[in-house]
C-alpha positions as CSV (number, residue, x, y, z in Angstrom):
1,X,21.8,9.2,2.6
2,X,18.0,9.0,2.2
3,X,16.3,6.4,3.9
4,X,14.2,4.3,1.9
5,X,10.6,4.9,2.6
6,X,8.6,2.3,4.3
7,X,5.4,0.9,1.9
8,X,2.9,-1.0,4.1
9,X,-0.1,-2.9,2.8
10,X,-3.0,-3.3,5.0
11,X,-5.5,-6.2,2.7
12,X,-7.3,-9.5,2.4
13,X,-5.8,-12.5,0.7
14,X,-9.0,-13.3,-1.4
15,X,-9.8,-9.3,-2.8
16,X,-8.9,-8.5,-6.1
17,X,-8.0,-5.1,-5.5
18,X,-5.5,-6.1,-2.9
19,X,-4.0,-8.8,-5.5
20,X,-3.8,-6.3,-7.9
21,X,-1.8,-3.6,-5.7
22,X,0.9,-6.1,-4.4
23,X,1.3,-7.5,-8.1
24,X,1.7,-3.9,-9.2
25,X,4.2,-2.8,-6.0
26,X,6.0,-6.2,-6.6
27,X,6.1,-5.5,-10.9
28,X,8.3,-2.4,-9.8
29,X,10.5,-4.2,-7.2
30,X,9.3,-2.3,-4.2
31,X,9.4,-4.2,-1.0
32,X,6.5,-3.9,1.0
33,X,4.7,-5.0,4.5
34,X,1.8,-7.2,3.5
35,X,-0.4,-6.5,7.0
36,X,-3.5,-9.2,6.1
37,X,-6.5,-7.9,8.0
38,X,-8.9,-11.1,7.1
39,X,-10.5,-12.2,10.4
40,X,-8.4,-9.4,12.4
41,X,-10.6,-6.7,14.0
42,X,-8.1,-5.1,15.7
43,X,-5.8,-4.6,12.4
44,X,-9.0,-3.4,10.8
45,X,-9.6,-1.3,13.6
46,X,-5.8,0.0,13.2
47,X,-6.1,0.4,9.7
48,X,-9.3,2.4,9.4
49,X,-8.0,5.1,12.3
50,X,-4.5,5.1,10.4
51,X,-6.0,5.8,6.4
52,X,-9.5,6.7,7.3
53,X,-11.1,4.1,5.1
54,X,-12.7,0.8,5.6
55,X,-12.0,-0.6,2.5
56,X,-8.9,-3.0,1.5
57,X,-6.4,-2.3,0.2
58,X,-5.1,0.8,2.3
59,X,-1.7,1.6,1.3
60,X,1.0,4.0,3.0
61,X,4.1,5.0,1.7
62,X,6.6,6.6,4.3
63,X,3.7,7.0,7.0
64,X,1.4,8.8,4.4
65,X,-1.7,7.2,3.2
66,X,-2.1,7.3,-0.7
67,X,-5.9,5.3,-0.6
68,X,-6.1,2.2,-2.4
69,X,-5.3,0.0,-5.5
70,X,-7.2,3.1,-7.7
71,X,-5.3,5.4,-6.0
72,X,-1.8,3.6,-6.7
73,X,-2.7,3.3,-10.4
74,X,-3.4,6.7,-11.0
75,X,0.0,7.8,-9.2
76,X,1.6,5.0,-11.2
77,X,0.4,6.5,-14.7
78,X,1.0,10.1,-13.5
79,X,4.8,9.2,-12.6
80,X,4.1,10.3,-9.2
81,X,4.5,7.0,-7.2
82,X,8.0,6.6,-8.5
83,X,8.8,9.7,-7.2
84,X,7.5,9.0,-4.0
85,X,8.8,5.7,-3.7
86,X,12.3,6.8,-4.0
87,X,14.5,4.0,-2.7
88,X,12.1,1.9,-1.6
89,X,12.6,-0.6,-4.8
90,X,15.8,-3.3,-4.5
């Protein structure tokens, strides 16, 4: 059986863009790890060598970064994030 693939979140509480992306992951029913990076250099740190980008959010599904909440959008019009989020929703 397929595993379900793991969605993490890297954000800050307060950006809009990072509200945005976990209303739309939670609107589909996908769980996700909410890593908040606010005040955190090393989690920054972690998440800029892991997506290559400094802004928030970054988002990876199964290991793979997608970019951020503009990113996620676009795969969510094109039909392509439920594709790759398989099993990952409840």
């Amino acid at each position: 059986m397929n595993e379900n693939p793991e969605v993490k979140l890297y954000g800050t509480r307060m950006c809009p863009y990072c509200l945005a992306a976990r209303m739309l992951l939670k609107n589909k029913g996908v769980d996700f790890e909410d890593i908040p990076v606010d005040n955190d250099r090393e989690l920054r740190q972690e998440m800029e060598k892991l997506s290559g980008g400094r802004t928030v959010p970054q988002i990876f599904i199964a290991g793979k970064p997608i970019g951020g909440f503009d990113e996620l959008q676009t795969l969510d019009s094109s039909g392509e994030l439920d594709q790759l989020l398989g099993n990952a929703k409840n």
